[in-house]
KEZA-44049 format. One record per residue (C-alpha): z, x, y; residue in three letters; chain; residue number from 1. Coordinates in steps of 0.5 Angstrom, whole numbers, plus 500, padded with zeros to 3 digits. Layout:
! KEZA-44049
   z   x   y residu chaine num
   Z   X   Y    ALA      A NUM
...
//
This chain:
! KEZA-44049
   z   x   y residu chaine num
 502 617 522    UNK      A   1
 496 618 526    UNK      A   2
 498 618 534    UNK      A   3
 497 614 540    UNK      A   4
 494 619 542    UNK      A   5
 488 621 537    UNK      A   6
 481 623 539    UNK      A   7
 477 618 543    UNK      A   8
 472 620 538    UNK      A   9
 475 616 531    UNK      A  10
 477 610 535    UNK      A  11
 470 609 539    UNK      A  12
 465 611 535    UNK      A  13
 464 605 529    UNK      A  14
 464 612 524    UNK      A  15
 470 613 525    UNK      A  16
 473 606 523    UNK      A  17
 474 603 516    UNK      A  18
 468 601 512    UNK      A  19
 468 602 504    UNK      A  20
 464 608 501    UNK      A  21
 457 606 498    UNK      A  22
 455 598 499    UNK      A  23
 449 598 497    UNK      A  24
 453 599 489    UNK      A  25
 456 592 488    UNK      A  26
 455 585 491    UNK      A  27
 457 582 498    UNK      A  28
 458 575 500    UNK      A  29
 453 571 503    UNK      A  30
 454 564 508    UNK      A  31
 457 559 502    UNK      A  32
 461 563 499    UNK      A  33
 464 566 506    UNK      A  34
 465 559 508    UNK      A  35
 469 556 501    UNK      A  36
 473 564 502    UNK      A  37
 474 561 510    UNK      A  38
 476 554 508    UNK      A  39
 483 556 505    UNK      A  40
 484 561 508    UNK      A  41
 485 556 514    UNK      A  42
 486 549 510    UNK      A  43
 487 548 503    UNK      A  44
 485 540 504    UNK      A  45
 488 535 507    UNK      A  46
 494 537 504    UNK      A  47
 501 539 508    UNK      A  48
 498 534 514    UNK      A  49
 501 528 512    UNK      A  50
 508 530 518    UNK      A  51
 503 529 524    UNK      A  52
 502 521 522    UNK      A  53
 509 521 521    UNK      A  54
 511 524 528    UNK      A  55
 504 521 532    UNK      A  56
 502 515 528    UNK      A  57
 495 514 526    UNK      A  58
 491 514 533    UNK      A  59
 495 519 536    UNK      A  60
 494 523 530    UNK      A  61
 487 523 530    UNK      A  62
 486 525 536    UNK      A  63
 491 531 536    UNK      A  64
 486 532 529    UNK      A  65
 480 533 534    UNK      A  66
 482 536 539    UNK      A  67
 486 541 536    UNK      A  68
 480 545 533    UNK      A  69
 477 544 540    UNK      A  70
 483 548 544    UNK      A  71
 485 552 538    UNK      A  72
 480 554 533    UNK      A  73
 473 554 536    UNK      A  74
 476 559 542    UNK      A  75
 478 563 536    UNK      A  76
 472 562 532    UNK      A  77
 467 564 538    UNK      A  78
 472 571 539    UNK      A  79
 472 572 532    UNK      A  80
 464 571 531    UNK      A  81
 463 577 537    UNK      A  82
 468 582 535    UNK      A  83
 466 581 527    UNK      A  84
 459 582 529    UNK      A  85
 459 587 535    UNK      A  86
 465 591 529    UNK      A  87
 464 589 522    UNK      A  88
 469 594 520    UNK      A  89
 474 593 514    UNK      A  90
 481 591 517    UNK      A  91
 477 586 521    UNK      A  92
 483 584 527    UNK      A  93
 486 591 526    UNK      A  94
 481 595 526    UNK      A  95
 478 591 533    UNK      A  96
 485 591 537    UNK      A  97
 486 600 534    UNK      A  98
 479 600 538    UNK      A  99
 480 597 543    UNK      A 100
 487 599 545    UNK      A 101
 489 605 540    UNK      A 102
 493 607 534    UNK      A 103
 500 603 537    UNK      A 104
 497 596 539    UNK      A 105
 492 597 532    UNK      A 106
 499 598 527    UNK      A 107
 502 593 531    UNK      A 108
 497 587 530    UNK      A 109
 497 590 521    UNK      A 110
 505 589 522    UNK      A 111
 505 582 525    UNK      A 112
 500 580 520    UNK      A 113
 504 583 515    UNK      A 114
 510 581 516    UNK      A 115
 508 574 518    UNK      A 116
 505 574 510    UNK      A 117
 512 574 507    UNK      A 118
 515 568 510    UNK      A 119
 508 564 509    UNK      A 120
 506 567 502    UNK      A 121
 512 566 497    UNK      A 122
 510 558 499    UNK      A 123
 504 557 496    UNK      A 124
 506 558 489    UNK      A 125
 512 555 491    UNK      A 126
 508 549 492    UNK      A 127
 504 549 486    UNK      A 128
 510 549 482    UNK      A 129
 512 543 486    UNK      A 130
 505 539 485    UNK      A 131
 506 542 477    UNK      A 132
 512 538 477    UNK      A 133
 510 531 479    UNK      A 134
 506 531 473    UNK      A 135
 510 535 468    UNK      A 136
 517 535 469    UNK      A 137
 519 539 463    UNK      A 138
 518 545 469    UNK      A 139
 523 544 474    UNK      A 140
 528 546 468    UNK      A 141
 532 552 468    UNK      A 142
 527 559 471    UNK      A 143
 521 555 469    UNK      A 144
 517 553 476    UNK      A 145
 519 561 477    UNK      A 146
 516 563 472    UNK      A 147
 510 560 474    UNK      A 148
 510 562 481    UNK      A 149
 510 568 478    UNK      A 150
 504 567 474    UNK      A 151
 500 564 480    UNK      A 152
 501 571 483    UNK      A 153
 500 575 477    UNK      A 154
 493 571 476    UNK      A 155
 491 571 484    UNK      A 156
 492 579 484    UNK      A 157
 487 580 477    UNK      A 158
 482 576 480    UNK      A 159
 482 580 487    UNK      A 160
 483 587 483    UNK      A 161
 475 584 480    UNK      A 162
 472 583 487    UNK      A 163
 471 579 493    UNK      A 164
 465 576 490    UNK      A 165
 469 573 484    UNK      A 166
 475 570 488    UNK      A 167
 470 567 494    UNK      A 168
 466 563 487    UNK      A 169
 473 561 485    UNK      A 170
 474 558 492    UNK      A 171
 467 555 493    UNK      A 172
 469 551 486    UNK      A 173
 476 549 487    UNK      A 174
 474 547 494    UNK      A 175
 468 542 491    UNK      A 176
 475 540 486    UNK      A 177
 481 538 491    UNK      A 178
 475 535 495    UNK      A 179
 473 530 491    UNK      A 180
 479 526 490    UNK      A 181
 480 525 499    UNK      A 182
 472 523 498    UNK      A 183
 474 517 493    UNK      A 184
 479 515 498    UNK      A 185
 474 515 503    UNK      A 186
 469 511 500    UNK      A 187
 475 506 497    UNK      A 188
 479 505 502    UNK      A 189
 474 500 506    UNK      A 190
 475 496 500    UNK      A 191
 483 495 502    UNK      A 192
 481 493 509    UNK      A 193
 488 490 511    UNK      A 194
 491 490 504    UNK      A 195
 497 495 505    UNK      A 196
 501 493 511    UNK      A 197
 506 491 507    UNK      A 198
 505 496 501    UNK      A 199
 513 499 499    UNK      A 200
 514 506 498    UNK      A 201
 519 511 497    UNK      A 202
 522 512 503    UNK      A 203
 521 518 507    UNK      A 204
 526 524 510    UNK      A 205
 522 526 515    UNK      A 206
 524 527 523    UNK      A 207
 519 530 525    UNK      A 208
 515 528 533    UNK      A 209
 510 528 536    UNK      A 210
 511 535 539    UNK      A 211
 513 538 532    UNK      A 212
 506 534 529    UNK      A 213
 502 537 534    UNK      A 214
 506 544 532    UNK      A 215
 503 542 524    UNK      A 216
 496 541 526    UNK      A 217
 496 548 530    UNK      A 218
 500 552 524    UNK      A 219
 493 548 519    UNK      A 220
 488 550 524    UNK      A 221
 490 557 524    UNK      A 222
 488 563 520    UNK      A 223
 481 564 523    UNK      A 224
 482 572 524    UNK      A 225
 484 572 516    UNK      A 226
 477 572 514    UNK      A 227
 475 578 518    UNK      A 228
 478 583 514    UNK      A 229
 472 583 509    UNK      A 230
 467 584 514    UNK      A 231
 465 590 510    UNK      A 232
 464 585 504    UNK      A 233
 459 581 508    UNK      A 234
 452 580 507    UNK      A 235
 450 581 513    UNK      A 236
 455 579 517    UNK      A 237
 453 581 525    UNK      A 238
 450 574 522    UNK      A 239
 453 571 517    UNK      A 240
 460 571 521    UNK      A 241
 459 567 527    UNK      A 242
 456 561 523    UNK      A 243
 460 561 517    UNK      A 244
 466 561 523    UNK      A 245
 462 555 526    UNK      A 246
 461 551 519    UNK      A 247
 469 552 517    UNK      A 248
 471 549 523    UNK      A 249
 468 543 522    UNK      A 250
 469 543 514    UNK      A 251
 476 542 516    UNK      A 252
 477 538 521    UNK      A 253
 473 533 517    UNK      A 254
 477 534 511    UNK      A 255
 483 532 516    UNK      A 256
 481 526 520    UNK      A 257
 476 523 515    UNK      A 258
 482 521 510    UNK      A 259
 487 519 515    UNK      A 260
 481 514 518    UNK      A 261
 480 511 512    UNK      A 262
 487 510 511    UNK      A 263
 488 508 518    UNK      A 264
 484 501 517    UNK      A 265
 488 498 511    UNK      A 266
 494 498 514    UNK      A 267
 499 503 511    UNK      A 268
 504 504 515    UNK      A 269
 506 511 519    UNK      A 270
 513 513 518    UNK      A 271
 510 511 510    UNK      A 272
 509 518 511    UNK      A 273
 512 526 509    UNK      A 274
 510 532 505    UNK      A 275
 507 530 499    UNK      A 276
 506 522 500    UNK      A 277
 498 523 499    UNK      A 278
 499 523 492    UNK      A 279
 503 516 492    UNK      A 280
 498 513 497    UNK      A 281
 493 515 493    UNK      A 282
 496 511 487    UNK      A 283
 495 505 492    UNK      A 284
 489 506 494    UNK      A 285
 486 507 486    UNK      A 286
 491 507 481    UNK      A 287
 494 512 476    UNK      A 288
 488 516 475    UNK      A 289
 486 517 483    UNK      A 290
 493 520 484    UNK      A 291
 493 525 478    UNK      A 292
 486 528 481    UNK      A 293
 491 528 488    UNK      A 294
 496 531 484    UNK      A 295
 491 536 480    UNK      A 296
 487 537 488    UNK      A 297
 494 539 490    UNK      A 298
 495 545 485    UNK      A 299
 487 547 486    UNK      A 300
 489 547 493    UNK      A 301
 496 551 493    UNK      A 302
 492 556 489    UNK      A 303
 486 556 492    UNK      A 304
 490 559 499    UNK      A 305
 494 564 496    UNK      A 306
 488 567 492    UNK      A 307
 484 568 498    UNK      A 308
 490 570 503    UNK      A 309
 490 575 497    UNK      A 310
 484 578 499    UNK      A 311
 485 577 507    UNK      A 312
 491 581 507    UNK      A 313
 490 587 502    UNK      A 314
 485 590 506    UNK      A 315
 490 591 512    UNK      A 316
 493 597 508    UNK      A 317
 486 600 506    UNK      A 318
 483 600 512    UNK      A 319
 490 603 515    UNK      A 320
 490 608 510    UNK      A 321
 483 609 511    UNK      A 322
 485 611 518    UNK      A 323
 491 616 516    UNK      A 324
 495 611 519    UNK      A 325
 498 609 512    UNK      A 326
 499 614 505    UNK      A 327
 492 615 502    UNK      A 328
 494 612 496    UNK      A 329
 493 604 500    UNK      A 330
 485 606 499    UNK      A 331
 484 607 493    UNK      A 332
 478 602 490    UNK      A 333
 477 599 483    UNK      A 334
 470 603 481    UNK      A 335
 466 597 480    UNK      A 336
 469 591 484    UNK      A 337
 471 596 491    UNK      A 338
 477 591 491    UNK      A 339
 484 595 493    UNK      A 340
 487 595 487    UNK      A 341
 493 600 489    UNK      A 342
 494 596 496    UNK      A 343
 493 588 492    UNK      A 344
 498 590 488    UNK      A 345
 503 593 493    UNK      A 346
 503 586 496    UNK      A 347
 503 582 490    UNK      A 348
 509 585 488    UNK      A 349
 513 584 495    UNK      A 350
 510 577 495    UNK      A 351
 513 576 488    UNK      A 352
 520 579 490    UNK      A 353
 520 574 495    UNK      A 354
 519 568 491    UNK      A 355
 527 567 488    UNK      A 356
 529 567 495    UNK      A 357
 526 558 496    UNK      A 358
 524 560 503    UNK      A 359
 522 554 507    UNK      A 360
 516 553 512    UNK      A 361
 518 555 517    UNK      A 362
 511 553 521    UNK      A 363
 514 555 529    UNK      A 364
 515 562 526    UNK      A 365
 509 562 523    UNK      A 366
 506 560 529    UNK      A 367
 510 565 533    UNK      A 368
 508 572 529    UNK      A 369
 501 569 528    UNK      A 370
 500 567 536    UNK      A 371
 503 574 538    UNK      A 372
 498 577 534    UNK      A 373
 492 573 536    UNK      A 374
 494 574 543    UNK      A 375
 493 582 541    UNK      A 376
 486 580 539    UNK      A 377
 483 575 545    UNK      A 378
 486 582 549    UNK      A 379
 481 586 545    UNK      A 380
 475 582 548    UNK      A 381
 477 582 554    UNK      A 382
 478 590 553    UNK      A 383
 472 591 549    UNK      A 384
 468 588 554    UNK      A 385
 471 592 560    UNK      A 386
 471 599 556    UNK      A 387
 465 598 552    UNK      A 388
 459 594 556    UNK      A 389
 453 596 553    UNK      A 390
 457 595 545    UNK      A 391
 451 591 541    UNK      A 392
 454 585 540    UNK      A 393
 449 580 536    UNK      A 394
 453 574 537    UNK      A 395
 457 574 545    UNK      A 396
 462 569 548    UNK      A 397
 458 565 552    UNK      A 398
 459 565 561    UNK      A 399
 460 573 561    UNK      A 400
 466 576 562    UNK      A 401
 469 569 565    UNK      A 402
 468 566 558    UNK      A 403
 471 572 554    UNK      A 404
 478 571 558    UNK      A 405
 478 563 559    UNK      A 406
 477 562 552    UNK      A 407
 485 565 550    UNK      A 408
 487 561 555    UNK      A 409
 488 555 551    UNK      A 410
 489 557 545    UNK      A 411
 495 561 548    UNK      A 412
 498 555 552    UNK      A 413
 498 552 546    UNK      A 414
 503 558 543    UNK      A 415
 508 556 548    UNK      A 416
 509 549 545    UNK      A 417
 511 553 539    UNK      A 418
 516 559 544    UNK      A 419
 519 552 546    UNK      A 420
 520 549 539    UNK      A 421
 523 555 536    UNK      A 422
 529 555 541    UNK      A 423
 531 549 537    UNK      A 424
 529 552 529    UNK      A 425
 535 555 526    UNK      A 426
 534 561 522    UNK      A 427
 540 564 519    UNK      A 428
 545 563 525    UNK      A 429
 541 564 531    UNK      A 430
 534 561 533    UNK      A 431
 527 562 529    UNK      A 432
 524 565 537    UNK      A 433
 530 570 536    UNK      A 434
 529 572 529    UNK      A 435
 521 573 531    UNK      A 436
 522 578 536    UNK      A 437
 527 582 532    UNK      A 438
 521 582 527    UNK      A 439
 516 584 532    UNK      A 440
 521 589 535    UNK      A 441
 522 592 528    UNK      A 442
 513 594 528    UNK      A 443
 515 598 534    UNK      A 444
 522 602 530    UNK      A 445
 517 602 524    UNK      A 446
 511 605 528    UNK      A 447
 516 611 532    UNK      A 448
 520 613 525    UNK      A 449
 513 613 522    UNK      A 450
 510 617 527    UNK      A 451
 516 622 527    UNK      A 452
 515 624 520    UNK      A 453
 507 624 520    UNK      A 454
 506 625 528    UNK      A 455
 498 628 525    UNK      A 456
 498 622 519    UNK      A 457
 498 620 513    UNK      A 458
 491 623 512    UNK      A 459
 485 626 515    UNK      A 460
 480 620 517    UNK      A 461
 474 619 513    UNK      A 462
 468 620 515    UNK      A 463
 463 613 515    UNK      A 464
 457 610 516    UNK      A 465
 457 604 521    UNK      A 466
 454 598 519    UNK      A 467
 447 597 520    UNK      A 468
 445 591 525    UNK      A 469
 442 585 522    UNK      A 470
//
C-alpha cells in the first residue's frame, strides 16, 4: 500500500489521481440519466418512509420532509457539487479526502464506505423478496426468497459489467414506473377528503418516536456523495454534477412529501403506519389494482437501488488500485463498456455472502459510518480551500471560506442525534455506537498491516489525463 507519505507530486497534481484511460471511446452520461442514477442511490421512492408519520404524525412529518434536505442534503449537495467539479476524478469522495489529506485519511474514507456497504447492501434484495411475497406467497417457501435475492444480485452485477450508461437508462425507466402509482394517490386522494378517519387496518408493530423518525428521514436523505465515484463517467461534469445534485434534491423531497400530504387530508390516522403499510393504504385509496402497482412500485424500487448503489461502490477498489493503494487487478476494465468488471464482481460476491445472515436495518449505524465519512469529506473542503486556493473550481460553495466550513456544521449536529441513538441500539450484546467504532478502528489495523506488506504499493500509480474544464 502506498504510503502516507508519497510525493506530493501523485496527490496534488489531477494527473496522478484515478480517471479511466481513453474517454472519448465509449458514452458518458449527461443531466437525466446522472439524476435517475442520483435518485436511487439517495431514495428509491417513497418507500421505507412510512415510520416518520408513525413517530411524528402527519404535520410534524412533513416538516421534518422539508427541513431535513435543507440541514442535511443541500449542505451536502453544495460540497459535492464544488469538489466533483474542481476534481472530477474516478472514486469521487475518495479521491477528494486522499488529496486533501493523504493516503491514510483517503483509504479510511474507501473503508468506512465499504464497510458501511455490507450492512446496508445485503438489505435491498432482502427487500425485494419482501415486496415479491405479497403478491406470490408461493416464494417464502423453503430457500426460495434466497435464491432470488441471489438473483437480483447476479443481474445488478451483469448490467453494471455492461456499463454506467445501461444501469443509469434502467434508473430512469424504472424511476418513471415506481412514481407513477404515488402520482395516482396524489391525484385521488383529494377525491377521499375526509373518507378514511375511521378506515380499519392491520395493526401496526412500530414503536418508533419522533427522535427515531427524524433518524429515518436523515438515513433516506443520505448517500449524496455516492454519485461522485463516476465522475470520469460523466458528461461534462464541472457542469453537470452541481445541477443534477440540486434537481435530485428537490425530486426527492417531493417524492416524500407530496404523498403523505395527499394522505394527511383524507384523514388516515398516523399510528396506520409501519414499514410496508403503502401497499395496503394504497388499496384504500384505488382498490386492488392501485396496490399491486405499489407492491410492483416496491420491487422497482428495491431493485433499482442496489443496482445503482452497484455502480457507486465498485469504483472505490478501482480507483484505489489505480493508486496503488490495492492489487492492480481491482483495475481491470471490460473493453467495451469501461466497467470494473474485476472489482464489481468482488463485491457482488461479498454482498451475496451476506445475503443468509437476515441483517436488519440497522439505520443509526448506517447513519453512524456514513456521517464519520461525510465528516471526512466537508474536512477535504474546507482543506482544499486552504492548501489550494487558485484550484479551478467551476461551481464554489457560495460566502468564501466562511460558507465552505459552515455548510458541515448542520449536517454534523445532525450526526449527534444518530451518536445519542445508537448508545440504546443493541447489536450483538453491545451498543450499535460500540460496534461502529470497532468497525472504524478496524480501517486503521486494516491500513498498517497492508501498509507493512506493500509499504511502497500495490502497484506503481498510472499516468493519467486530468479532465478538461467544461
Amino acid at each position: 500500500m502506498a504510503t502516507a507519505s508519497a510525493p506530493r507530486r501523485q496527490l496534488e497534481n489531477p494527473q496522478h489521481l484515478a480517471a479511466v484511460p481513453n474517454r472519448k471511446k465509449f458514452v458518458r452520461l449527461t443531466l437525466w440519466p446522472l439524476v435517475a442514477a442520483t435518485f436511487f442511490m439517495v431514495s428509491g421512492g417513497t418507500y421505507g418512509t412510512e415510520e416518520i408519520v408513525h413517530g411524528a404524525g402527519y404535520g410534524r412529518a412533513i416538516l421534518i420532509l422539508l427541513l431535513t434536505p435543507l440541514l442535511w442534503s443541500l449542505p451536502t449537495a453544495f460540497m459535492i457539487g464544488e469538489l466533483s467539479s474542481a476534481l472530477p476524478y474516478e472514486g469521487g469522495y475518495y479521491a477528494w479526502v486522499r488529496r486533501a489529506m493523504g493516503n491514510f485519511w483517503g483509504f479510511q474514507e474507501a473503508w468506512l464506505s465499504l464497510v458501511a456497504s455490507i450492512f446496508d447492501m445485503a438489505i435491498y434484495p432482502t427487500l425485494f423478496v419482501a415486496y415479491l411475497t405479497r403478491m406470490f406467497p408461493w416464494f417464502q417457501e423453503g430457500n426460495r426468497g434466497w435464491w432470488v435475492a441471489l438473483f437480483v444480485v447476479i443481474a445488478c452485477a451483469l448490467l453494471n459489467i455492461a456499463g454506467v450508461k445501461v444501469v443509469s437508462l434502467t434508473s430512469l425507466w424504472l424511476f418513471v414506473a415506481l412514481s407513477a402509482p404515488f402520482a395516482v394517490i396524489v391525484v385521488m386522494a383529494p377525491f377521499k377528503l375526509g373518507a378514511l378517519a375511521n378506515a380499519v387496518t392491520k395493526p401496526t408493530t412500530s414503536t418508533v418516536d419522533i427522535l427515531g423518525g427524524l433518524l429515518i428521514c436523515m438515513w433516506n436523505y443520505m448517500g449524496w456523495d455516492n454519485a461522485s465515484t463516476i465522475a470520469t463517467e460523466v458528461e461534462r461534469p464541472q457542469r453537470t454534477y452541481p445541477r443534477a445534485m440540486l434537481v435530485a434534491v428537490c425530486i426527492v423531497a417531493a417524492t416524500y412529501v407530496l404523498p403523505f400530504a395527499a394522505m394527511w387530508i383524507t384523514g388516515l390516522k398516523p399510528t396506520a403506519w409501519e414499514t410496508g403499510s403503502w401497499a395496503d393504504i394504497a388499496g384504500l385509496i384505488g382498490g386492488p389494482l392501485l396496490r399491486v402497482g405499489v407492491v410492483l412500485g416496491g420491487l422497482m424500487s428495491a431493485f433499482g437501488m442496489f443496482n445503482a448503489l452497484v455502480m457507486s461502490y465498485s469504483r472505490l477498489p478501482l480507483a484505489m488500485a489505480q493508486d496503488g493503494m490495492l492489487p492492480g487487478i481491482f483495475g481491470k476494465l471490460q473493453k467495451k463498456s469501461r466497467a470494473p468488471w474485476v472489482a464489481i464482481t468482488a463485491l457482488a460476491v461479498g454482498w451475496g455472502m451476506c445475503l443468509g445472515l437476515g441483517f436488519a436495518r440497522l439505520v443509526t449505524l448506517d447513519i453512524l459510518l456514513y456521517g464519520f465519512s461525510l465528516g471526512l469529506e466537508f474536512v477535504a473542503l474546507v482543506v482544499l480551500r486552504f492548501r489550494e486556493p487558485e484550484l479551478a473550481r467551476p461551481f464554489r460553495v457560495p460566502g468564501g471560506l466562511f460558507g465552505a466550513i459552515a455548510i458541515g456544521i448542520p449536517p454534523m449536529l445532525l450526526l449527534g442525534f444518530s451518536v445519542v441513538r445508537s448508545e440504546h441500539e443493541q447489536i450483538w450484546n453491545m451498543s450499535s455506537f460500540t460496534f461502529g467504532m470497532i468497525l472504524i478502528a478496524a480501517g486503521f489495523v486494516v491500513y498498517f498491516i497492508n501498509h507493512a506488506l506493500k509499504p511502497a504499493g500495490w502497484t506503481a500509480p498510472v499516468e493519467r489525463e486530468p479532465e478538461p474544464v467544461a
